[in-house]
Backbone as CSV, one residue per row, in Angstrom:
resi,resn,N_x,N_y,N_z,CA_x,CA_y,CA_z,C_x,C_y,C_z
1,UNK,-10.341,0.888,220.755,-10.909,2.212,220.600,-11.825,2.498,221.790
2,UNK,-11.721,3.658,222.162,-12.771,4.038,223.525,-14.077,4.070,222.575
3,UNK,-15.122,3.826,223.260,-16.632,4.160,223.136,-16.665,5.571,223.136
4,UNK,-17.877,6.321,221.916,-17.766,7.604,222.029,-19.337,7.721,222.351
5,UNK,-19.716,8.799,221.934,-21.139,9.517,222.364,-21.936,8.759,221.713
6,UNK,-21.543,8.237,220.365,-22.486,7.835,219.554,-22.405,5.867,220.126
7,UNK,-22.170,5.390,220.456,-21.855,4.068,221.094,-21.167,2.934,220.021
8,UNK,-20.343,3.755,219.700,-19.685,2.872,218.639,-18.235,2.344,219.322
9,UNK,-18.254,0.926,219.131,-17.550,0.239,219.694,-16.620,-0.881,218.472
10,UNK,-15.573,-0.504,218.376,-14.693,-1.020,217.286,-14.014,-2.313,217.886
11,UNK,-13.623,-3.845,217.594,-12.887,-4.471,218.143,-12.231,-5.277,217.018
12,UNK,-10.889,-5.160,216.977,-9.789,-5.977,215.656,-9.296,-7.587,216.130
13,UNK,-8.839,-8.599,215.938,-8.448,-9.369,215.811,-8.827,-10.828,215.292
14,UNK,-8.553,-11.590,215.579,-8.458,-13.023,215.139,-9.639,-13.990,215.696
15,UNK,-9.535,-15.063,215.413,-10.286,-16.309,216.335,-9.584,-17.322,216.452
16,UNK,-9.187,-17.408,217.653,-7.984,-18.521,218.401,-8.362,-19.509,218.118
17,UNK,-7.721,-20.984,218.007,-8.069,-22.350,218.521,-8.957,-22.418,219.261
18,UNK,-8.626,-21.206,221.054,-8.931,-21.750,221.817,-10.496,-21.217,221.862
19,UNK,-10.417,-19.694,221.254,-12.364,-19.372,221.344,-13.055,-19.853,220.005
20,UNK,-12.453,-20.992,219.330,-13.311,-21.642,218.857,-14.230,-22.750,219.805
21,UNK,-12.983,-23.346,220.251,-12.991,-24.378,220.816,-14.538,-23.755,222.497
22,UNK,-14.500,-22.518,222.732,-15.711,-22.607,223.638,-16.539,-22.334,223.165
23,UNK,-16.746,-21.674,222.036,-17.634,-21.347,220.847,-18.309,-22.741,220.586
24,UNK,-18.026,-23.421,220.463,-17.819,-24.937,219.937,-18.637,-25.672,221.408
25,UNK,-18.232,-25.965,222.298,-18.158,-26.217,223.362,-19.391,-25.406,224.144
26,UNK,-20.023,-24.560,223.713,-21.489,-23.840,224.160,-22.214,-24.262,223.523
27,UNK,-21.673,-24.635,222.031,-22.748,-25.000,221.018,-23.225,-26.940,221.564
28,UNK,-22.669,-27.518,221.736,-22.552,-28.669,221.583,-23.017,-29.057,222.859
29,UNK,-23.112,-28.264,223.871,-23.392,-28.565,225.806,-24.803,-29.510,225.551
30,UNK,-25.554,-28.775,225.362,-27.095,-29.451,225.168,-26.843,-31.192,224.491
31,UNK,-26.565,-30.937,223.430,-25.899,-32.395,222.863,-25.400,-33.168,223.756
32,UNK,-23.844,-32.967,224.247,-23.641,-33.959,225.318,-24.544,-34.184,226.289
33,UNK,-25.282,-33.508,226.638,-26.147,-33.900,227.949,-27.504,-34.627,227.636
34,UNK,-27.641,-34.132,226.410,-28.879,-35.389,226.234,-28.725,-36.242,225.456
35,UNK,-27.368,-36.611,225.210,-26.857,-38.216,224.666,-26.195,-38.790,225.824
36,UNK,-25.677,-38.015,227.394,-25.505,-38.777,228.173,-26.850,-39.545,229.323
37,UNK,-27.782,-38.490,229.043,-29.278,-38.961,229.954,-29.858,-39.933,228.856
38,UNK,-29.713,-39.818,227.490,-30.320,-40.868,226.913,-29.583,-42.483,226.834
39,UNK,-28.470,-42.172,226.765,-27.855,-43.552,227.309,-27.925,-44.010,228.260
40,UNK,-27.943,-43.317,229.401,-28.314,-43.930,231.115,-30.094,-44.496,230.880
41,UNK,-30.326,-43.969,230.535,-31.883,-44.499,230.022,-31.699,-45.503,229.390
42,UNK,-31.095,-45.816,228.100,-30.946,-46.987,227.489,-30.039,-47.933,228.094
43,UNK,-29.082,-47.983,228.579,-28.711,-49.074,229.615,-29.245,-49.147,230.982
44,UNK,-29.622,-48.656,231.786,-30.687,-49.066,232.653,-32.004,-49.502,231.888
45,UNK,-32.633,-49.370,231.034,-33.674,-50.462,230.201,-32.790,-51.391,229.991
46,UNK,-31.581,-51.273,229.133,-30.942,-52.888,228.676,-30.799,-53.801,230.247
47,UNK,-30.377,-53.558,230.733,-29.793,-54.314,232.120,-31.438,-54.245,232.587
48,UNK,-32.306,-54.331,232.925,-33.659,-54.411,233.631,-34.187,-55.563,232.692
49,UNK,-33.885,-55.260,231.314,-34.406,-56.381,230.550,-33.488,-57.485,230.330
50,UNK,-32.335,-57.572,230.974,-31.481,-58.473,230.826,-31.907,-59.528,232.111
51,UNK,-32.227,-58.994,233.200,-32.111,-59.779,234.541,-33.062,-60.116,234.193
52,UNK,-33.552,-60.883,235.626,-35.282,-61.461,235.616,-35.631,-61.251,237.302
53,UNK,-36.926,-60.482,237.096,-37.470,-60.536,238.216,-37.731,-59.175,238.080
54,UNK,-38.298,-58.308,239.367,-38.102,-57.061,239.795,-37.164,-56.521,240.802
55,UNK,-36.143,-55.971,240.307,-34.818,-55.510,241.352,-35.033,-54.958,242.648
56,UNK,-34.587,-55.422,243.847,-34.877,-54.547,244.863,-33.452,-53.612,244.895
57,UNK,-33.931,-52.562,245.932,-33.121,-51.568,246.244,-31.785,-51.645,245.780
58,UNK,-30.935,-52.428,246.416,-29.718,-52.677,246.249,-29.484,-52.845,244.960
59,UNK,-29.877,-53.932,244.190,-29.574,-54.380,242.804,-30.137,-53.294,241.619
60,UNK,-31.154,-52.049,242.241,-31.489,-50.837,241.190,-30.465,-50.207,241.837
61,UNK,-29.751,-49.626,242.618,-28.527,-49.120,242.804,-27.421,-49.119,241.990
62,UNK,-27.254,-50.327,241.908,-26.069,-51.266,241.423,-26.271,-50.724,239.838
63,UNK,-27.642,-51.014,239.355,-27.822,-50.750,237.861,-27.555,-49.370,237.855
64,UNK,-27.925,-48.500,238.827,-28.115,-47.220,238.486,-26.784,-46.707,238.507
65,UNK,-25.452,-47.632,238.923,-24.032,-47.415,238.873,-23.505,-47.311,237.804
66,UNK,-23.641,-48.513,237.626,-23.186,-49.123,236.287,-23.792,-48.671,235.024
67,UNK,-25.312,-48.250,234.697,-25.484,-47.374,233.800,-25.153,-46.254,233.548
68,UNK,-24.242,-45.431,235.069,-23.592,-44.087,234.818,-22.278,-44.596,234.343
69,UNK,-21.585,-45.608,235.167,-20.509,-45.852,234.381,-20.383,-45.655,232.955
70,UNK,-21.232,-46.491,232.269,-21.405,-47.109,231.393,-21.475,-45.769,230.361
71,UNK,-22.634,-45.086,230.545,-23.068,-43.029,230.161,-22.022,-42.626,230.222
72,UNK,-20.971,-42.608,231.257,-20.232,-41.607,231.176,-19.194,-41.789,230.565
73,UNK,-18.227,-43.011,230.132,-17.525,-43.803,228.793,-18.424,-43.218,227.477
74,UNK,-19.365,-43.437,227.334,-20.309,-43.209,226.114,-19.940,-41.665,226.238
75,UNK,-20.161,-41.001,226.888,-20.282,-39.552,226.596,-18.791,-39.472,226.529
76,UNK,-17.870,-39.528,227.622,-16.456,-39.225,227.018,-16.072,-39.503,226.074
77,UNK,-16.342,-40.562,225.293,-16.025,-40.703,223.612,-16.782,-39.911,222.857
78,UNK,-17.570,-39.534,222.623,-18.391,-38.938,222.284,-18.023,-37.482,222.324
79,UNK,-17.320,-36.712,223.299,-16.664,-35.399,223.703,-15.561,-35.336,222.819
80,UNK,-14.470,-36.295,222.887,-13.187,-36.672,222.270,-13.506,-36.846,220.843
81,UNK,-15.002,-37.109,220.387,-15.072,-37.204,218.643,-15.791,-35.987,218.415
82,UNK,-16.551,-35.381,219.072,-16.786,-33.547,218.877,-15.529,-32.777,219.007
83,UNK,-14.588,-32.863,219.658,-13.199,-31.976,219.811,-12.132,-32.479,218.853
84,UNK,-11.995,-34.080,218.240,-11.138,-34.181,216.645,-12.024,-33.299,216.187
85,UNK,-13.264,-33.896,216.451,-14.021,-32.581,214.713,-13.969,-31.338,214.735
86,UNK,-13.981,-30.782,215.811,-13.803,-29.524,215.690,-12.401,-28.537,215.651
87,UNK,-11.728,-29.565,215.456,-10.456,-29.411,215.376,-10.034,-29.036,214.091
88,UNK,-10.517,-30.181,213.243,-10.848,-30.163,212.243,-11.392,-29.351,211.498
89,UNK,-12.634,-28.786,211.793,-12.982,-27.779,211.009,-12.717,-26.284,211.105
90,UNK,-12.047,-26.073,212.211,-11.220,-24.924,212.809,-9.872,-24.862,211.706
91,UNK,-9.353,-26.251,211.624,-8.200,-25.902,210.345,-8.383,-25.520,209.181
92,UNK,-9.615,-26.543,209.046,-10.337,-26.229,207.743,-10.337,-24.982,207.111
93,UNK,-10.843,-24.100,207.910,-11.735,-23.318,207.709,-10.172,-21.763,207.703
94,UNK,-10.543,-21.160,206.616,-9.134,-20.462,206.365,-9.854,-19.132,206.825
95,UNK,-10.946,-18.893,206.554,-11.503,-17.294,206.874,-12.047,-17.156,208.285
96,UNK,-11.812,-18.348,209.374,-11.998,-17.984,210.845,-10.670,-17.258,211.330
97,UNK,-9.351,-17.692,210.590,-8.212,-17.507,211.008,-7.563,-16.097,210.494
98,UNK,-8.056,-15.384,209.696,-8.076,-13.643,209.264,-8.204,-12.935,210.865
99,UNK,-7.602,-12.227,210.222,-7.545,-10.711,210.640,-9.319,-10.155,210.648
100,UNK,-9.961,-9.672,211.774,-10.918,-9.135,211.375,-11.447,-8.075,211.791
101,UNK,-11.990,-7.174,211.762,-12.463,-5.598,212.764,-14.045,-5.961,212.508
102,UNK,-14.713,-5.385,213.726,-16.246,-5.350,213.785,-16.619,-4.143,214.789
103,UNK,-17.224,-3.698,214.130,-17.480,-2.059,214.416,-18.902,-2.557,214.598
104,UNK,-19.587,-2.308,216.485,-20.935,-1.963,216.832,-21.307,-0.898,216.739
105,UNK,-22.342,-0.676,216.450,-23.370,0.607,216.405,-24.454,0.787,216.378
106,UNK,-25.485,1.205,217.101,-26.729,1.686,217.230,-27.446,1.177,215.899
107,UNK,-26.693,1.240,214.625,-27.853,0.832,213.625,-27.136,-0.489,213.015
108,UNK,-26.062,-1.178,213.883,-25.831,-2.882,213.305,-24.902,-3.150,213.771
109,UNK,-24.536,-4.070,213.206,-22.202,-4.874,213.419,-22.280,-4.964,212.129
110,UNK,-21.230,-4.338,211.495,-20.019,-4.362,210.062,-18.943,-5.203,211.095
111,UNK,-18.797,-6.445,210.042,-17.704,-7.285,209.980,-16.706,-7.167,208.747
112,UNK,-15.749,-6.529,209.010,-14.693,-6.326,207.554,-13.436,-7.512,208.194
113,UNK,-12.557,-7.536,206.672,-11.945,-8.401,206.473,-11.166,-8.106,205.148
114,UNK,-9.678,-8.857,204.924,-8.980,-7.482,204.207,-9.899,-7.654,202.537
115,UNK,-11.137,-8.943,202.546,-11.820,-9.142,201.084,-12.895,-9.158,201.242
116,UNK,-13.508,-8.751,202.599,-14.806,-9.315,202.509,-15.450,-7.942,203.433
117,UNK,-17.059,-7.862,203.870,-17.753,-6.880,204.223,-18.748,-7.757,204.879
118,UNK,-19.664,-7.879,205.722,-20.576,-7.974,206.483,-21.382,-6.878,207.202
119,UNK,-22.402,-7.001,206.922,-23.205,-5.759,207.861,-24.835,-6.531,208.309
120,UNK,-24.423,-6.404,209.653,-25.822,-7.034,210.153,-26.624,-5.835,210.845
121,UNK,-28.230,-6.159,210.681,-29.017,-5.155,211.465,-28.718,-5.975,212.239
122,UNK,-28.964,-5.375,213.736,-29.538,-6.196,214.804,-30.967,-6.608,215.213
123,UNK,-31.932,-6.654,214.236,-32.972,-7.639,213.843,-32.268,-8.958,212.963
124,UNK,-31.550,-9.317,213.319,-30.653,-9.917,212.416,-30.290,-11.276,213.058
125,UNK,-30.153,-10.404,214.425,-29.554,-11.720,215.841,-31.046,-12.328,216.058
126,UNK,-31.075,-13.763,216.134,-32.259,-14.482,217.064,-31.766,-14.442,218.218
127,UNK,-30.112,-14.678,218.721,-30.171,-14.756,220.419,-28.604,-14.529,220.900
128,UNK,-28.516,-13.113,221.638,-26.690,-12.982,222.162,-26.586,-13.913,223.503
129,UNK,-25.563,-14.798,223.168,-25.019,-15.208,224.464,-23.706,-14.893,224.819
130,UNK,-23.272,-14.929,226.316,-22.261,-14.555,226.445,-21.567,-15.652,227.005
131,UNK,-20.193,-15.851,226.962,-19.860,-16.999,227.906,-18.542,-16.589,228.146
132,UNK,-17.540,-17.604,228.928,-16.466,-16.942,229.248,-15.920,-16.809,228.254
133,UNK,-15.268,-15.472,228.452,-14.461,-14.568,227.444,-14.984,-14.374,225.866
134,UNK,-16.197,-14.978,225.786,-16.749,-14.525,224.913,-18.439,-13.937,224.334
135,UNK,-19.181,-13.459,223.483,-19.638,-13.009,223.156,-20.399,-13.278,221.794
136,UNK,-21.224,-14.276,221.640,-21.698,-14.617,220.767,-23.230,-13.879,220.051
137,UNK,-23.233,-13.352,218.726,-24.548,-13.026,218.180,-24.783,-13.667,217.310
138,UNK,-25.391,-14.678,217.443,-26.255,-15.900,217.013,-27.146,-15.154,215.564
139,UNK,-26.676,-15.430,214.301,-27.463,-15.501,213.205,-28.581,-16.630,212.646
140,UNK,-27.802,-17.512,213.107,-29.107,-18.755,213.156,-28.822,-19.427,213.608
141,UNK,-29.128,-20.831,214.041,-29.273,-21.551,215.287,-28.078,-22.228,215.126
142,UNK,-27.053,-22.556,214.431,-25.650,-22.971,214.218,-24.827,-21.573,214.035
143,UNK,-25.193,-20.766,213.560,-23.758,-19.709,212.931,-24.013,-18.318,214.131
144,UNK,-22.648,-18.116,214.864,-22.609,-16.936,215.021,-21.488,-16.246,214.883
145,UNK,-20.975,-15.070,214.830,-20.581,-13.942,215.207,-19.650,-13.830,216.526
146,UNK,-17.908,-14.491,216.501,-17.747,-14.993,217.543,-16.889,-13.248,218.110
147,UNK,-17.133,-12.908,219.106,-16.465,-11.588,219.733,-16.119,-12.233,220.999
148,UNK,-14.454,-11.941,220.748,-13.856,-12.198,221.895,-13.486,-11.566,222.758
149,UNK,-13.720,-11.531,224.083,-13.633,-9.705,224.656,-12.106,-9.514,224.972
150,UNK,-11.472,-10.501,224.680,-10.273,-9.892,224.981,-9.538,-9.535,223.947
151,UNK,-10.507,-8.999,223.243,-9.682,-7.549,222.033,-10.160,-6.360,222.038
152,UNK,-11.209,-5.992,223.389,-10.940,-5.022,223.799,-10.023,-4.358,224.578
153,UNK,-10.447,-3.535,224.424,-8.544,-2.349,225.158,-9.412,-2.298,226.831
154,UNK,-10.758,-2.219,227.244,-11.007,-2.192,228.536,-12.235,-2.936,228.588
155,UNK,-12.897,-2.957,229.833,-14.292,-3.533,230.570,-15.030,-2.548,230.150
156,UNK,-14.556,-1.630,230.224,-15.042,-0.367,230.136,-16.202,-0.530,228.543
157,UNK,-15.563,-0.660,227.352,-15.483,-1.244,226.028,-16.679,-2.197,225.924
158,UNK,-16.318,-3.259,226.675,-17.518,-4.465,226.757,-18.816,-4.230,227.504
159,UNK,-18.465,-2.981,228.382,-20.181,-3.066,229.029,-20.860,-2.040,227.894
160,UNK,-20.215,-0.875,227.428,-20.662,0.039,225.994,-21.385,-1.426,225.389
161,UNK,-20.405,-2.508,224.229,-21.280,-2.837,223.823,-22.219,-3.907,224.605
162,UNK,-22.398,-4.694,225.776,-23.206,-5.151,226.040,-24.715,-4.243,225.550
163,UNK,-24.341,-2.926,226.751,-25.394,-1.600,226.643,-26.560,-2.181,225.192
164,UNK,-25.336,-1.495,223.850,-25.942,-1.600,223.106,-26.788,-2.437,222.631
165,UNK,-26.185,-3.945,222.803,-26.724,-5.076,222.387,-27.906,-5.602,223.009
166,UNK,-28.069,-5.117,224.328,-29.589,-5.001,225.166,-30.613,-4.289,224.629
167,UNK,-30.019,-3.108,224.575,-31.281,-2.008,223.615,-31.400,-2.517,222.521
168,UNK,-30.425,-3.092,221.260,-30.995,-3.274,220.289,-31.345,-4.272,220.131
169,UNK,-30.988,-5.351,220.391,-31.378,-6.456,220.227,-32.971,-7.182,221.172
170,UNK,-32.579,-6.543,222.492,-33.589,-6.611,223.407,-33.395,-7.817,224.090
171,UNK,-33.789,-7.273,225.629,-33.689,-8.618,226.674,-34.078,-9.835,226.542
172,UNK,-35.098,-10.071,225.464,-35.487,-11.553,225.873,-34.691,-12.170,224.711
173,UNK,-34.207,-11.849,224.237,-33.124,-12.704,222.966,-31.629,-12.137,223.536
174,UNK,-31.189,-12.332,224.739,-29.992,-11.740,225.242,-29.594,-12.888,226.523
175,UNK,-28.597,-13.256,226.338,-28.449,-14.046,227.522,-26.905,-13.837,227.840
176,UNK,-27.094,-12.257,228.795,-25.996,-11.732,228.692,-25.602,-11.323,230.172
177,UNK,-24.689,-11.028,231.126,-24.651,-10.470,232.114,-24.464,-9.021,231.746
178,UNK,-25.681,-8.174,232.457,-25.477,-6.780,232.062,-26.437,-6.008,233.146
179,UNK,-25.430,-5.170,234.087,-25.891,-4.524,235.337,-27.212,-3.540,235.303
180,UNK,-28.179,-3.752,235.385,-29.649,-2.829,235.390,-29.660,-1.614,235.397
């Protein structure tokens, strides 16, 4: 639907595998990264307390190798058991995989569904992020509101609702690209 005077911005479809999966994958970034700095921390302590002495240059090198090695095995398993699970709960889950329309507007987002109704103020969002190809309005610090922009019909469409979602929601709970 084009954007009209009133800034209402309509968008219909689904939620893929795949914009779960970055949905998923934004949520979880912070996680991997501070279970991979906390393991390089904990094996560089294990190996410092394993040797004896104080390491010179070369041999803190060496540790500082081998504890990334070591981090970065840890974290790739660790990636590979967040993506079964979320795999998982993507199947699970029967009402991500509906049909859905969400109509923006100046006074909220209505989420319909062919059984269900949603209507959020936008005092509602703690924080919009955007990421590729998608569009998240964060209801609480796990659940959002996944909008995928490629069920709009133009760019045109997505900067309307960015627009909106700046004014209503407001810049400092917006972490959005949106031209001044």
């Amino acid at each position: 639907m084009i954007p009209n005077d009133n800034q209402e911005v309509t968008m219909a479809g689904t939620i893929s595998y795949k914009d779960y999966k970055k949905y998923a994958s934004m949520q979880q970034k912070k996680v991997v990264l501070g279970c991979f700095a906390i393991a390089m921390l904990l094996f560089i302590l294990l190996i410092l307390t394993l040797i004896e002495g104080t390491p010179n240059l070369i041999e803190f090198m060496v540790i500082l190798m081998f504890a990334s090695i070591m981090s970065f095995f840890y974290t790739t398993i660790l990636i590979i058991l967040l993506r079964w699970r979320n795999r998982r709960e993507y199947k699970s889950d029967q009402m991500i995989k509906k049909e859905v329309s969400v109509t923006f507007t100046a006074a909220g987002v209505e989420q319909k569904s062919k059984r269900s109704i949603a209507h959020f103020e936008w005092g509602d969002f703690i924080l919009v992020q955007e990421g590729k190809g998608l569009l998240l309005l964060f209801v609480s610090k796990n659940k959002a509101v996944i909008v995928p922009k490629r069920h709009f019909s133009s760019e045109l469409e997505v900067m309307v609702l960015k627009k909106l979602i700046v004014e209503n929601v407001g810049p400092s709970k917006t972490k959005i690209k949106y031209p001044s």
